[in-house]
N, C-alpha and C positions, 0 to 999 in steps of 0.2 A: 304755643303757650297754653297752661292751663286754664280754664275756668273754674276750677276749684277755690273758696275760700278754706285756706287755713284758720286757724285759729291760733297761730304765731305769730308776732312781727318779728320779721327775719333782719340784720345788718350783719356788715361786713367791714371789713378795714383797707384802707388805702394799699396796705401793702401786698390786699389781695390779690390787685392786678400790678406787675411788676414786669420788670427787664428779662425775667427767666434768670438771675446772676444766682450763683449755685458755690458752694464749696468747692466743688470741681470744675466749674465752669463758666466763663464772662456769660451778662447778656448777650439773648438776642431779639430782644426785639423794643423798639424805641419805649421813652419812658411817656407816660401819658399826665396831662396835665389835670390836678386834683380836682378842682369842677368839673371837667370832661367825666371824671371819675363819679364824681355824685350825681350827673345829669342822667348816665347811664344806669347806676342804682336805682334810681327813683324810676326810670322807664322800664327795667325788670320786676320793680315790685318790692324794693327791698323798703323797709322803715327806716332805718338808721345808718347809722356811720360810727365804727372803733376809731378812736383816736388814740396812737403814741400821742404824749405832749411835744414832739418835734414832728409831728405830722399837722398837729394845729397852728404851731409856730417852730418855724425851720428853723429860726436862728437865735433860740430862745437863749443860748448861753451867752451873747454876746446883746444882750437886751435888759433893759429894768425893768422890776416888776411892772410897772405901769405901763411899758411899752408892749408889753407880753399879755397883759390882760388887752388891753386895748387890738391888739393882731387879733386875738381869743374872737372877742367881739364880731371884727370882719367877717372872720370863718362861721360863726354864730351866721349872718346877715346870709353869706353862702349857702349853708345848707340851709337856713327858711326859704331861697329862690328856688329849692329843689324839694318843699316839702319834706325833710330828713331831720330826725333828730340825733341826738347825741348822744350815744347809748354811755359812753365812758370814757376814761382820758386813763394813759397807763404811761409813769416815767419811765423812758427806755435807759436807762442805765448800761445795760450789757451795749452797748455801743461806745460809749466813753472811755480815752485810756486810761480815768482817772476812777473807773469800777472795772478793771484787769483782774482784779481781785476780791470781787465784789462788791455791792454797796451797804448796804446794811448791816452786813457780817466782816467789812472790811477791815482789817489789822493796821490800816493808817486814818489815826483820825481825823487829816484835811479831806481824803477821798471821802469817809464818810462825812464828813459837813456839807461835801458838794452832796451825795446823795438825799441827802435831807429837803436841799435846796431844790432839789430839780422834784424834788416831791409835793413839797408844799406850793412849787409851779405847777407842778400838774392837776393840783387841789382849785387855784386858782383859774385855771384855763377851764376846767369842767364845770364850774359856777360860770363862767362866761359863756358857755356852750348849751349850760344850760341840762348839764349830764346829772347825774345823781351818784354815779358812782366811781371809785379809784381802784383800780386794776392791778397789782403786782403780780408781774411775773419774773420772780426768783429767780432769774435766768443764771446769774454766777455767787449766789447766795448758797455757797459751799465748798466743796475744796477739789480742788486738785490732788492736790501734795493733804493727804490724809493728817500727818502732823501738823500740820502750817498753821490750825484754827484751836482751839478746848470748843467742841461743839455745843456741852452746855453752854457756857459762857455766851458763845454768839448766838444760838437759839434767844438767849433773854435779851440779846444786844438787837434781835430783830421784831421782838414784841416790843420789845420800849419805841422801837422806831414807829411803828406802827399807833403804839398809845399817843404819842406827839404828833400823828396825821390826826388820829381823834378830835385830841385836842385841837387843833387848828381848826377846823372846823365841824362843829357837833353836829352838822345838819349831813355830813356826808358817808357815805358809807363805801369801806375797805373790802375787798373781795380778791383773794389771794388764788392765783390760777396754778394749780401742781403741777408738776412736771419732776421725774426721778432721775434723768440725765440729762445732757450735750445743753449748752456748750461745755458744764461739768459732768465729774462722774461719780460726784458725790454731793447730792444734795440736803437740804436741812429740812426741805415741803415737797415730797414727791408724791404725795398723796393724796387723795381726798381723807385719809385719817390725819395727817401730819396737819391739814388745813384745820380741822376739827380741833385738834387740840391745840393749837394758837391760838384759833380763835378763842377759847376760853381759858385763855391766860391772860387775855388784853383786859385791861380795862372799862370795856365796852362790849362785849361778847354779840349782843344783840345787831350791833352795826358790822360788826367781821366775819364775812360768807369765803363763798367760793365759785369758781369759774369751772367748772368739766370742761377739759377737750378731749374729745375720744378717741385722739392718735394717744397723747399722753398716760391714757391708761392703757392702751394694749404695750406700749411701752416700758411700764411696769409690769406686766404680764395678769394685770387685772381688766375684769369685764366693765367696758363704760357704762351701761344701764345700772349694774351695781355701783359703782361709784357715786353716780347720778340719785339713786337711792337713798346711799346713803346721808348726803348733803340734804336731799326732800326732808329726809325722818325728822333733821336736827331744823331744818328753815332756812337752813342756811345756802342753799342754793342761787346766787345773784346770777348767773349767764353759764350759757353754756357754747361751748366752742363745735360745733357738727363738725363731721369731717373722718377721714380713713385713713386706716395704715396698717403697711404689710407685713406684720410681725416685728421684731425686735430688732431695726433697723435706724439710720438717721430719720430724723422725725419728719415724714413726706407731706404729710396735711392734703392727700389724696381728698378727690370728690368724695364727698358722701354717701357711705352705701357702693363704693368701687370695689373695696375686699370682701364686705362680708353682707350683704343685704338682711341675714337674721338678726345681726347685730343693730344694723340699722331700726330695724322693726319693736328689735325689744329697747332701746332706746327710747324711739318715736312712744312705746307705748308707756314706759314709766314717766314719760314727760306728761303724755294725754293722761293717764288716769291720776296721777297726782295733782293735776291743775297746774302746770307749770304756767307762768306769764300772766296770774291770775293777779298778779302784784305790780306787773310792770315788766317782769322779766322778760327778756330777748332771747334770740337763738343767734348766735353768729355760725356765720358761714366759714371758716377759716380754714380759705383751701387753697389749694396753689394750680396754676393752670400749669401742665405739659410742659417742659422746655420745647416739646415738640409744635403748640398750640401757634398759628400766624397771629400778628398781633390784628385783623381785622376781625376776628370772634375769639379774641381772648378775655371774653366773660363768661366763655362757654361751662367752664366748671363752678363758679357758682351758680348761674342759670341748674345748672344738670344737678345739684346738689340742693336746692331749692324744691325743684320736683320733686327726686328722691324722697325729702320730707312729706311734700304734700301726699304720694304717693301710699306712705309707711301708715300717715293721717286714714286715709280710708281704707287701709285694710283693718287698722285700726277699729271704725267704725265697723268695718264688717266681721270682726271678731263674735262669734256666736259662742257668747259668755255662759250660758246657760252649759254648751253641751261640752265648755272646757272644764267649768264646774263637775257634769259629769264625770271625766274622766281622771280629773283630780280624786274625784271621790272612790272611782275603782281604782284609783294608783295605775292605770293604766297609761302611764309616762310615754312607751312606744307608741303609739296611739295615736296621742296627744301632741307631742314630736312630730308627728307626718301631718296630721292636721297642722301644722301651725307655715308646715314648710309648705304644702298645696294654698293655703289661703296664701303666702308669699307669690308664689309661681301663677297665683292666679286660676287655679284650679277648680276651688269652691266659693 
């Protein structure tokens, strides 16, 4: 392990460490029990904890409010024995057969009242946890069947939904995570621009950010450090998801820095020169271990992905600003290109 301090606090999500169950394929490897989970967090080094609202309470649909806040609480008491905080609570909707069709953009309006519901739980469970922020991720917030929706129409049908999370509570703040495909293949927020302009349709603009995950934008066939960018410009940057992926493929959530370590780097560094976390903001780790990985160091990919950062951190620091300035200033780009790739490889 390193002795490096970062200058991040890094979390992760329960569902980081998992069975290996795949589209293609069952688990293999036994499931592990969530304190087990946070004990090892907190012995890696991590800060925090993602919570779905059914990861803080498993049987939240068959609960009343009161009984759901009250569970909320427990979990609250759990991660204070592991020193871990609560970076966020996110309603998992795309699991329900009653968001098949999405939840906020849904064509039946019982489905959408349940999503509302399981929203304003997840509002309630992050007050309990002590989080500060609400996480949507749009997962079937679009269509299938291209005619099925009037996409203006539900674009405003998914801001109103969001001004009544406002409403519910003023003190909280909405951070919409993009994503352009799967489990749809047409979405309504596949972007960090698509985030941007929601956000200033809400009613609130100042409380509705965004989440980067940097498989999701190579996914759109955009650069994650520009993405990342551009949410810094506007302030709206709430969390960012680390992590890799192999081109235009199912969304793998690869270690960080596995495909591309330049990417990583320019990443790591629009994070460091912008003051990312200067406000509270976290890094999550949002990776998926190997189906190949035994389950005796199957934390190994966020451990490795954790480094990764600290790593990108000081080459970061060793970036000799001066003589890139130089070579910006000759426009000497090849140059500057191989400098940047030797300070990666460890060269200079």
């Amino acid at each position: 392990m390193s002795n490096f301090k970062s200058r991040f606090k890094f979390t992760a999500g329960p569902w980081n460490v998992n069975e290996g169950v795949e589209a293609f394929g069952p688990g293999v490897r036994p499931t592990v029990d969530i304190e087990e989970k946070f004990k090892v967090f907190s012995e890696i080094g991590l800060h925090g904890v993602q919570f779905h609202d059914d990861d803080a309470v498993p049987d939240i649909n068959n609960m009343t409010e009161k009984q759901i806040i009250d569970y909320a609480k427990d979990m609250k008491a759990t991660l204070d024995k592991y020193g871990l905080v609560a970076e966020f609570v996110a309603p998992r909707l795309w699991m329900d057969p009653r968001t098949t069709d999405g939840g906020y953009t849904s064509n039946s309006k019982e489905d959408y009242d349940f999503a509302m519901w399981r929203s304003m739980r997840s509002i309630d469970i992050a007050n309990a946890l002590g989080a500060k922020n609400i996480v949507l991720w749009l997962a079937r917030e679009g269509t299938l069947c291209a005619e099925s929706k009037d996409p203006v129409e539900k674009i405003d049908q998914l801001i109103r939904s969001i001004d009544a999370m406002l409403d519910y509570d003023p003190k909280m703040r909405v951070l919409i995570e993009s994503k352009p495909n799967e489990p749809i293949d047409r979405s309504y927020c596949g972007t960090i621009g698509h985030v941007m302009a929601v956000s200033s349709a809400t009613k609130d603009p100042a409380r509705v950010g965004a989440v980067l995950e940097s498989a999701h934008a190579v996914l759109a066939g955009l650069d994650p450090a520009n993405e990342m960018a551009f949410a810094l410009k506007f302030g709206k940057l709430g969390s960012v998801h680390l992590n890799d992926q192999n081109g235009c493929r199912y969304d793998q959530d690869k270690a960080f820095g596995a495909e591309s370590l330049r990417s990583a780097f320019n990443q790591v560094l629009v994070l460091c020169d912008h003051n990312y976390g200067a406000n509270g903001e976290m890094v999550g780790l949002d990776v998926k271990a190997m189906r190949t990985q035994k389950p005796e160091d199957q934390y190994r990919h966020i451990i490795n992905s954790k480094r990764v950062v600290e790593l990108m951190e000081q080459k970061v620091e060793k970036l000799d600003r001066a003589y890139r300035a130089q070579l910006i200033a000759e426009r000497n780009y090849e140059k500057l290109e191989m400098y940047i790739l030797e300070l990666i490889m460890g060269v200079v």
